[in-house]
C-alpha positions in Angstrom: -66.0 -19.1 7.3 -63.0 -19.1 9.9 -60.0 -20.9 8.1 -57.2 -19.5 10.3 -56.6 -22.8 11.5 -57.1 -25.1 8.4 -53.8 -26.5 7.1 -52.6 -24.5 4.2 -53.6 -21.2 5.5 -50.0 -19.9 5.9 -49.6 -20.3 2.2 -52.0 -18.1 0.6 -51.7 -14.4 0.0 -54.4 -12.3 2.0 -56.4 -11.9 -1.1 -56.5 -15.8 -1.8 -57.2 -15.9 2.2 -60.3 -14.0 1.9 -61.5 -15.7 -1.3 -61.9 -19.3 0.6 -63.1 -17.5 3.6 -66.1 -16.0 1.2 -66.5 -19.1 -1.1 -65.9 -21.5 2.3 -63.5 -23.5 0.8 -60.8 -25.0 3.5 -57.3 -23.5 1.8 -55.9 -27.5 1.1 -58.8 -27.7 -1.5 -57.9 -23.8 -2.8 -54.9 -24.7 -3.1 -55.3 -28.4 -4.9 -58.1 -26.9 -7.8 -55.4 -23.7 -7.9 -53.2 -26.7 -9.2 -55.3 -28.3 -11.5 -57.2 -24.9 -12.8 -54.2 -23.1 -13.8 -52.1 -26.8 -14.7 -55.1 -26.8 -17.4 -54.8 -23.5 -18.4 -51.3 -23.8 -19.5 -51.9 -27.4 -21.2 -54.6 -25.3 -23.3 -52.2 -21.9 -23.6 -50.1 -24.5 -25.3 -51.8 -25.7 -28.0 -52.8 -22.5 -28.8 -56.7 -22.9 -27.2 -58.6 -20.1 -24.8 -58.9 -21.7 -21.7 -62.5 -20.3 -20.7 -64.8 -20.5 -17.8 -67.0 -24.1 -18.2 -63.4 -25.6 -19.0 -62.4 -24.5 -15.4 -65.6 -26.5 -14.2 -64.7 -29.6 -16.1 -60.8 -29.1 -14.2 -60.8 -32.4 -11.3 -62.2 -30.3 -8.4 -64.4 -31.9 -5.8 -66.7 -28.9 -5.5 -69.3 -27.1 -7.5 -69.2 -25.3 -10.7 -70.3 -21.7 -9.3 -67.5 -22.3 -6.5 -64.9 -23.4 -9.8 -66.9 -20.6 -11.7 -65.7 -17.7 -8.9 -61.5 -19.2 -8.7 -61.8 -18.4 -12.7 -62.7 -15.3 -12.3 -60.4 -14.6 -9.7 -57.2 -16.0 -11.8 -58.1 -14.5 -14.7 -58.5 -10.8 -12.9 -55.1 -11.9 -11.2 -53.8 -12.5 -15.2 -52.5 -15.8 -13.9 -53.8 -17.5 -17.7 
C-alpha cells in the first residue's frame, strides 16, 4: 500500500515505513496502537508481568489481531518491551 502521503508518514523510521506499507495500515493508526502497545507493555513491565502476544491483541486498537499480532513481533524483535 502507497502511504507516502498519509499524515504521519514523516514520523516513522524506514523500517516502521515498510511495516504499514506491508500490513496496509495508514501510519496515524501505526502510530496510535505503537502508543497503546508499548504504553501496555510498560504498565505490565511494572508490575513485574510478561507482556505477551494475545495481550497486544487485547491493547485499544481498531484493527485485527493478526495485524496487532505482526506490531508485537515487530517491537519485541526491535527490544522495545
Amino acid at each position: 500500500m502507497e502511504i507516502s502521503q498519509e499524515v504521519g508518514f514523516y514520523l516513522l523510521h524506514e523500517k516502521e515505513k515498510a511495516l504499514c506499507s506491508d500490513l496496509r495500515l495508514k501510519p496515524s493508526n501505526y502510530l496510535n496502537a505503537k502508543y497503546n502497545i508499548i504504553i501496555s507493555a510498560l504498565a505490565f513491565k511494572k508490575v513485574g508481568k510478561e507482556f505477551k502476544k494475545i495481550n497486544a491483541q487485547k491493547c485499544e486498537i481498531n484493527f485485527d489481531v493478526n495485524k496487532a499480532s505482526a506490531l508485537w513481533d515487530f517491537f519485541r524483535q526491535l527490544e522495545w518491551f
